[in-house]
ZAMARGU-4260 file (C-alpha; in steps of 0.2 Angstrom, whole numbers, plus 5000, padded with zeros to 4 digits):
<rodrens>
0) 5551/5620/5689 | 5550/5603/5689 | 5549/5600/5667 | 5565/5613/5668 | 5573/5600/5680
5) 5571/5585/5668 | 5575/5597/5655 | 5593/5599/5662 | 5594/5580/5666 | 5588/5576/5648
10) 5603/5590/5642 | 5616/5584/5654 | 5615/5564/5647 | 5617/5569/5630 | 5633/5580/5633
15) 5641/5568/5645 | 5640/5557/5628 | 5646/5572/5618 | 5660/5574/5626 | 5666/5557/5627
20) 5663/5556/5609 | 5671/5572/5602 | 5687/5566/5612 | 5686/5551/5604 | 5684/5558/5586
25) 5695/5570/5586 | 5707/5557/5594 | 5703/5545/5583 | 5702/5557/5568 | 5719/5564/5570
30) 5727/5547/5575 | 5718/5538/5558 | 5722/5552/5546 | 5703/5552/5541 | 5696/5569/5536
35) 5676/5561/5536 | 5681/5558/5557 | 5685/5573/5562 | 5672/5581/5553 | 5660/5571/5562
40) 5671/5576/5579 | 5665/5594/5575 | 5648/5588/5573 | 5652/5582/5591 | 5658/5596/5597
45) 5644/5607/5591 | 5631/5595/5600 | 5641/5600/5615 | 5640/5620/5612 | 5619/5617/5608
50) 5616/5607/5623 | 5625/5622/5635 | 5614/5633/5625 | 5597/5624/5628 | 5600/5624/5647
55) 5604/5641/5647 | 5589/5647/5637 | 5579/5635/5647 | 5582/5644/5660 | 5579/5660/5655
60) 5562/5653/5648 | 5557/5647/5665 | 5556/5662/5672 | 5537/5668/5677 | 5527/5684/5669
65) 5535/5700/5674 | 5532/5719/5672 | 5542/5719/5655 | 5534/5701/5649 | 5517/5700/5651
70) 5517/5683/5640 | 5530/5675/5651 | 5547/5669/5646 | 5543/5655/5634 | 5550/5660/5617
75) 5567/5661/5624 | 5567/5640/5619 | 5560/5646/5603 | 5577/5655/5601 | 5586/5644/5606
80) 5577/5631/5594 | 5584/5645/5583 | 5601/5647/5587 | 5604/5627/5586 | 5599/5627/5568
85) 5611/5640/5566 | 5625/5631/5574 | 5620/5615/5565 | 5620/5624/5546 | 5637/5633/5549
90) 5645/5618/5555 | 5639/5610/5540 | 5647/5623/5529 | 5664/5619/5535 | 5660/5600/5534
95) 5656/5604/5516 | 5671/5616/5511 | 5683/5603/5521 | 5677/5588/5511 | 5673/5597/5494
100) 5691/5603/5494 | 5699/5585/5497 | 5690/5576/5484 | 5697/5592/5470 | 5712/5588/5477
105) 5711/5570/5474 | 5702/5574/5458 | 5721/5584/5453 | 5731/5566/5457 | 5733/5568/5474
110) 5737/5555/5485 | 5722/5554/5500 | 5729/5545/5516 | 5716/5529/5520 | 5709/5531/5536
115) 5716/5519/5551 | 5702/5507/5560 | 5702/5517/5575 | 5694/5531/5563 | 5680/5517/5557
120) 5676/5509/5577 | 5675/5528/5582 | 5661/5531/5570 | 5652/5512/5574 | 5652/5521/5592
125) 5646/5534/5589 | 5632/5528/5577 | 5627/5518/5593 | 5628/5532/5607 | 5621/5543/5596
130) 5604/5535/5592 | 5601/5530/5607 | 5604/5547/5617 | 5591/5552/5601 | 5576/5542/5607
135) 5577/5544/5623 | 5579/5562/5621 | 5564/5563/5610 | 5552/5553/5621 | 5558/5566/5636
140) 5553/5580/5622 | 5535/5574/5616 | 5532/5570/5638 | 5539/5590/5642 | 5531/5596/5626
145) 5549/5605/5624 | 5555/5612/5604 | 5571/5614/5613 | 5574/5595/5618 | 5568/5589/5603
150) 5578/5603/5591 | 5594/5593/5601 | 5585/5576/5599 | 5586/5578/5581 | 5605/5584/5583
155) 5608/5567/5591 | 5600/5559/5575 | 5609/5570/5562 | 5625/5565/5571 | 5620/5546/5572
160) 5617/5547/5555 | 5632/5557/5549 | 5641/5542/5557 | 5634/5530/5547 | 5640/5539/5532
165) 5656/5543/5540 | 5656/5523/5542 | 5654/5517/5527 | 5666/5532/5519 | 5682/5524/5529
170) 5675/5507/5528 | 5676/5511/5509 | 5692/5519/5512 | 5701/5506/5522 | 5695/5490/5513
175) 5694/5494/5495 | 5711/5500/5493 | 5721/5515/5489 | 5711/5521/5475 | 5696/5521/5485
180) 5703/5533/5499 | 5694/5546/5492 | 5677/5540/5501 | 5684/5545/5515 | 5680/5564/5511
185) 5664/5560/5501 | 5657/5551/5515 | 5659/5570/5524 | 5652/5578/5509 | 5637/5566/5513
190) 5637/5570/5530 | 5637/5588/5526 | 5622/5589/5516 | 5613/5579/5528 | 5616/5592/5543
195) 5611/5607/5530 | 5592/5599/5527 | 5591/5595/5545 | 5597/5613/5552 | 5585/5623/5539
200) 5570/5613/5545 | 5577/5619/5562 | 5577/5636/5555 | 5561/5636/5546 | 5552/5631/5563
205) 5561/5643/5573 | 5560/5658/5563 | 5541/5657/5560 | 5536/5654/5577 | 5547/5669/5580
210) 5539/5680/5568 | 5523/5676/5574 | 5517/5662/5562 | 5498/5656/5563 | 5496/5639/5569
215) 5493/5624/5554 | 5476/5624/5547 | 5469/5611/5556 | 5476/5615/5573 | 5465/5633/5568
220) 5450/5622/5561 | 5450/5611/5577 | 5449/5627/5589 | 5434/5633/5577 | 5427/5617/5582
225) 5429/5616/5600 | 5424/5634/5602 | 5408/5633/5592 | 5404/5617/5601 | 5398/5626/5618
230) 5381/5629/5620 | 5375/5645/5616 | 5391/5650/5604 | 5389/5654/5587 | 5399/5657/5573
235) 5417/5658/5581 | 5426/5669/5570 | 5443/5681/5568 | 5454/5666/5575 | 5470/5674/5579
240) 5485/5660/5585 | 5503/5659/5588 | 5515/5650/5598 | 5522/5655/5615 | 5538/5643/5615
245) 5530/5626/5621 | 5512/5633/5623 | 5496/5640/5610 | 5490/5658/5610 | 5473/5659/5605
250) 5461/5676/5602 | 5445/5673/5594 | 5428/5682/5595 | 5410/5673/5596 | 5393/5677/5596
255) 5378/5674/5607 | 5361/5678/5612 | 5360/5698/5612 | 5346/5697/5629 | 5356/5686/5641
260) 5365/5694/5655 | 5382/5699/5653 | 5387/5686/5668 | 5380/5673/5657 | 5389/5678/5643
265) 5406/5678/5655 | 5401/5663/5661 | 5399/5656/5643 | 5415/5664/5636 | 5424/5655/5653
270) 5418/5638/5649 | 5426/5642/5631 | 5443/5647/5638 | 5439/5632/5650 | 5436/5619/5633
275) 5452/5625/5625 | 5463/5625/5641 | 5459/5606/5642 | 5462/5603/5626 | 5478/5613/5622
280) 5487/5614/5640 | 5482/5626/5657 | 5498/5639/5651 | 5487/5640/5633 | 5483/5658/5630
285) 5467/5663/5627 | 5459/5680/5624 | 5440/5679/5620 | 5428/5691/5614 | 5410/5691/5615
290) 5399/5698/5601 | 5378/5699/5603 | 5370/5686/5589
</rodrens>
């Protein structure tokens, strides 16, 4: 109860930053005729929508085992992991379509309108707020060991960064002259593509622990390891693992002296569990079987 409550605190600083900024943006972005800002306000704003979604999956995640989830609750932050990255890429689509179809437009002999300097202190804000509400919210992710603080950690980043580009686009814009104002919706092109590698690694992390994906190699080596490190265990073998949200789920079987008494095989096969747990977190799950050498 009590990592949830950080959780929410964590959430809650970076939307009250959200907001400000994504009133700010669009503001700023309207007011300074600069496509590349209120592409960035967007961003914003969908940082806002994510951060409600990560304290309402939180939440749910929270919850304790019940009759219908015997694993708990936890891959509910995995989803929501999920649904950020999907957020983040569709976002970046329209970012993309926006900024594409203003440079063709330029390309054709239109006239772009240069940005105004509210547009260009907006996104030297931002760039500010942003990476800071970024680091703290990733030290809070690695202390509460959560995927979704850290998925909107690295939302803070993307939009941090996509303020930079956004800065320099309308710098570009403002200072070089008429000619130039076409930065302005490169700059959101830019950004664009940024938000697309940062929401498919999103993806890629969500939808594998959703579809049940192994743990890396040497996470699976080191559990070999640990296991086969007990006295009396042999030969740990038919590893099974896969992440429960925030936590390990680990099945493996082992083999030991066919004459000892099956308490001292428990007892042998809990002081396992126990090694693992200490290692990989009390919630770890941990299934294992005893074999006879």
């Amino acid at each position: 109860m009590e990592r949830n409550k950080e959780i929410y605190k964590v959430t809650l600083v970076g939307g009250v930053v959200n907001v400000v900024l994504l009133v700010f943006k669009f503001a700023a972005g309207i007011l300074g005729h600069s496509a590349a800002m209120v592409a960035d306000a967007v961003h914003s704003l969908s940082d806002f929508v994510t951060d409600v979604v990560v304290i309402a999956f939180v939440h749910i995640s929270g919850k304790p085992k019940d009759k219908s989830h015997d694993y708990g609750h936890a891959k509910y932050e995995t989803l929501a992991m999920t649904i950020i990255g999907i957020a983040l890429l569709a976002v970046a689509f329209g970012i993309l379509y926006s900024g594409v179809v203003k440079i063709v437009a330029w390309a054709g002999g239109a006239q772009l309108t240069a940005p105004g300097m509210l547009a260009l202190w907006a996104a030297l804000l931002s760039v500010v707020l942003k990476e800071a509400v970024y680091h703290y919210s990733m030290v809070k992710a690695r202390q509460l060991q959560s995927q979704a603080v850290e998925a909107n950690a690295w939302h803070h980043r993307s939009d941090a960064l996509s303020s930079i580009g956004t800065a320099v686009g309308i710098g570009g814009a403002i200072f070089l002259g008429q000619r130039w104002t076409v930065l302005d919706p490169v700059a959101s092109v830019i950004v664009g593509l940024f938000i697309v590698k940062v929401s498919v690694e999103l993806l890629r992390r969500g939808i594998g622990d959703l579809m049940e994906q192994s743990l890396p190699d040497e996470v699976e080596d080191e559990i070999l390891r640990l296991a086969g490190s007990v006295d009396g265990v042999t030969l740990p073998h038919d590893l099974r693992t896969r992440r429960l949200g925030n936590h390990y789920a680990i099945e493996l079987h082992i083999l030991m002296d066919p004459d000892i008494t099956l308490r001292e095989a428990h007892d042998k096969a809990s002081e396992v569990e126990a090694l693992l747990r200490l290692h990989y977190g009390r919630e770890t799950h941990i299934a294992v079987h005893v074999e006879p050498r």
